[in-house]
Phi, psi and omega in degrees: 000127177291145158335160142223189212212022174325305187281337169271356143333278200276007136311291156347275158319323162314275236283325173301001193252353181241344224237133164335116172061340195059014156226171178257008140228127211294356184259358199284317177335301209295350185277129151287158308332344188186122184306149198260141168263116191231162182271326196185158164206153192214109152075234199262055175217143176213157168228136175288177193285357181245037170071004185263143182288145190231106170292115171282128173224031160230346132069058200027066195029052175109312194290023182233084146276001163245032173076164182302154163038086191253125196291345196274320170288348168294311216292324156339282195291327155323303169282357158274324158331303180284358164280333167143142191284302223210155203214296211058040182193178181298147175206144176321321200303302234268319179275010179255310151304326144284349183279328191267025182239334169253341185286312205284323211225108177284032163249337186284079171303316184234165173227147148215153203245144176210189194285343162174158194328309189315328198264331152342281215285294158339316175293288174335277187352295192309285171295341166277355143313313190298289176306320181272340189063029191243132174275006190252133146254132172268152175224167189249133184312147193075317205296140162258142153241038177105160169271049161251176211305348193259333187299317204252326216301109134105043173319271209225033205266154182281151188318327188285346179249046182255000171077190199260163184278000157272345201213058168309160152341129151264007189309151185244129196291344197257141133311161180097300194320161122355096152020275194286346174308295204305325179299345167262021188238122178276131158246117143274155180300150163279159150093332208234092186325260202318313164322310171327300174298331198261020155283317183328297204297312185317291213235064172300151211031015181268337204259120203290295159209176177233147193231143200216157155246151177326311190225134188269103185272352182286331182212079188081198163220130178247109166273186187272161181254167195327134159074342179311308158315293176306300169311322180301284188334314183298290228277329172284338141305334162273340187244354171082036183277169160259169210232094197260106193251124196270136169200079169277311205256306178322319192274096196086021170257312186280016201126147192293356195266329187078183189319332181263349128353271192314292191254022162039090159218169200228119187301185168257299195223154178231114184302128175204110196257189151048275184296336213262355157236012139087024157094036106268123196347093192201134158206176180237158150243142196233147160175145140033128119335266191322310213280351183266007207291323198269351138332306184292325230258336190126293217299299192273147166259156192241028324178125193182150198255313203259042183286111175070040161297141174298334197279307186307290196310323181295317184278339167302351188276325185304284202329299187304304188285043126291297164312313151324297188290326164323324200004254181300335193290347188266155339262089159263339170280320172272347153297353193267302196291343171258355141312319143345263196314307187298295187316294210288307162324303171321275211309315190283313173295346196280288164332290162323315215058071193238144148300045170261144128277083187285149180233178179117157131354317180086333162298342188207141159213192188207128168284097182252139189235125204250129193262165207275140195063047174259144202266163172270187189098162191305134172295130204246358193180163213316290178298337166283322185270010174275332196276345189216355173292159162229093184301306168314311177258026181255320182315313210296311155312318153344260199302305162308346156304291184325291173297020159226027181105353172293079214250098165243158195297148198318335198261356206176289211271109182273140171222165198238127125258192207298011163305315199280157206208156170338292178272035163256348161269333158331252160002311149232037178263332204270276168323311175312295175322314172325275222300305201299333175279329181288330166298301226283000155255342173291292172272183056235025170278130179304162172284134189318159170272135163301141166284000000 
């Protein structure tokens, strides 16, 4: 029997009348039949307020990479409590937590800390601006850095705004922004070295850094292809930009080194978001000596009233020493299960005649469902996969998935954590089959309205 979803129906309806639109992130909207409300969660299972159970693969969109309510970190953050919430001031946790954030990833000489990736990222910016006396940054089609007016220029623009494939778009998705942020941002293509370079080379000595995430997790999962790393590296060394790899998602998912670890390159400065505060407000900027110098000297400012909080550092102090404790075996145990899991999606969409293609690593992948006469093989950047996705009928497979327990984040993207155990890919793979003969009869007929 398929979900239903009454209550977080009229909960919905409730929440439009106090809460702006009724969710508090524009992207929370996108849940089909209705954004959802829940109650409690334990390791990869969660439930919602009208009691139905989920085997979680959207983990707060990557951050519960130790799974729901992990009990030694409730108990953690409890006794911190009683200790005190908020300081605006020092504390051992916060050195105790940058030495293991520098102990993990050898480029982070230094940390400093704020409250979420976005804030991050804005802080980066700042210093590679600082650092360089340069106004530009590049950046990549697809890639998220965060929503503020700096985060998107030339995110996800719609086809008619991708601009020509030598000269992508700097365009920003939002109303509102600063005229000129975009005008400080170069878009380059993913995947494709040389377009890189000769984006470079146009505009040599303006450009401040170039900022990426390792593996593009935002629009689809992309990894970088052979030399891509080595080249960004090459090309901020020669001209003396810095070299910024955003791991919001990446980071301690792929390993304690995190994605650049994994695929052994070594950043200027690094974004490190979501898991490293186990699913609390918590993020980092890690980098250089050198690439932090204007930070040390005073010149960039740096800032934050709830920055470094006792509550956030005690669970980022848990989080981490999971991944320690973890040592060799990470992430080769949730990379076994999520592969487990990409090989069983196949098998099942195959069965059906469904166009899923899963792509990824398998500690994080993407459900790419190929739109008809779409040619196969991996998706390679932004513009392929829009060019080759069927956005529609993977919503539809979605929701069905959902309603039968199935939970991945809304665009695609399945994450495994370290929660998750044999028989829980068992278990939906199991569920999967169910949701998958109900797409594979239904559609391309819309989905019934929920009861």
């Amino acid at each position: 029997m398929a979900y239903t979803f009454s209550r977080s129906a009229e909960l919905f309806q409730r929440a439009q009348k106090s809460i702006a639109a009724g969710v508090n992130s524009g992207i929370r909207k996108m849940e089909a039949p209705v954004p959802l409300y829940f109650s409690h969660g334990s390791g990869p299972n969660l439930w919602d307020v009208d009691g139905n159970h989920y085997l979680d693969f959207q983990l707060g969109q990557g951050a519960l990479l130790y799974g729901h309510a992990p009990a030694e970190m409730a108990a953690a953050i409890a006794a911190q409590a009683k200790l005190g919430t908020h300081w605006a001031a020092q504390s051992e946790l916060e050195i105790e937590v940058s030495e293991r954030v520098q102990a993990m990833m050898p480029a982070a000489e230094l940390v400093r800390f704020n409250n979420s990736a976005t804030e991050v990222v804005m802080s980066a910016f700042r210093v590679a601006r600082a650092h360089t006396g340069r106004p530009l940054i590049l950046r990549f089609e697809g890639h998220y850095h965060g929503w503020s007016d700096e985060g998107l220029p030339g995110f996800a623009n719609a086809v008619n705004a991708w601009g020509d494939d030598e000269a992508p778009s700097n365009r920003h998705p939002s109303k509102g922004v600063i005229p000129e942020v975009p005008e400080k941002f170069v878009v380059a293509r993913w995947n494709d070295v040389e377009h890189l370079r000769r984006r470079v080379d146009e505009f040599r000595g303006q450009i401040a850094a170039i900022v990426f995430e390792p593996v593009l997790c935002n629009t689809c999962c992309i990894e970088p292809v052979q030399h891509l790393m080595s080249t960004i590296r090459e090309l901020c060394n020669r001209d003396g930009m810095l070299m910024i790899s955003d791991e919001t998602i990446t980071g301690f998912r792929f390993g304690a080194g995190g994605a650049q670890g994994y695929y052994g390159f070594s950043p200027d400065l690094t974004i490190l978001g979501k898991a490293i505060g186990g699913g609390t407000p918590f993020a980092a900027l890690a980098g250089t000596r050198a690439a932090m110098r204007t930070i040390l000297s005073g010149e960039v400012i740096h800032a934050g009233t709830l920055n470094a909080n006792p509550l956030c550092l005690v669970a980022s102090k848990w989080s981490l020493d999971q991944i320690l404790d973890q040592g060799s075996k990470h992430p080769a145990s949730i990379q076994k299960l999520g592969k487990q899991l990409m090989e069983g999606l196949v098998e099942l969409a195959n069965e059906h005649g469904i166009p899923l293609r899963p792509q990824g690593p398998g500690l994080v992948f993407h459900t790419v469902m190929l739109q008809p006469d779409a040619t196969e093989g991996p998706i390679s950047d932004y513009r392929d996969y829009v060019r080759r996705h069927d956005a529609p009928r993977w919503a539809h497979l979605r929701r069905c998935l959902l309603e039968e327990g199935v939970r991945a984040i809304e665009r695609g993207l399945w994450s495994i954590s370290l929660a998750h155990t044999k028989p829980d890919i068992d278990e939906a793979l199991r569920r999967v089959a169910v949701g998958m003969r109900r797409h594979a009869k239904l559609w391309p007929a819309p989905m019934p309205v929920p009861v």
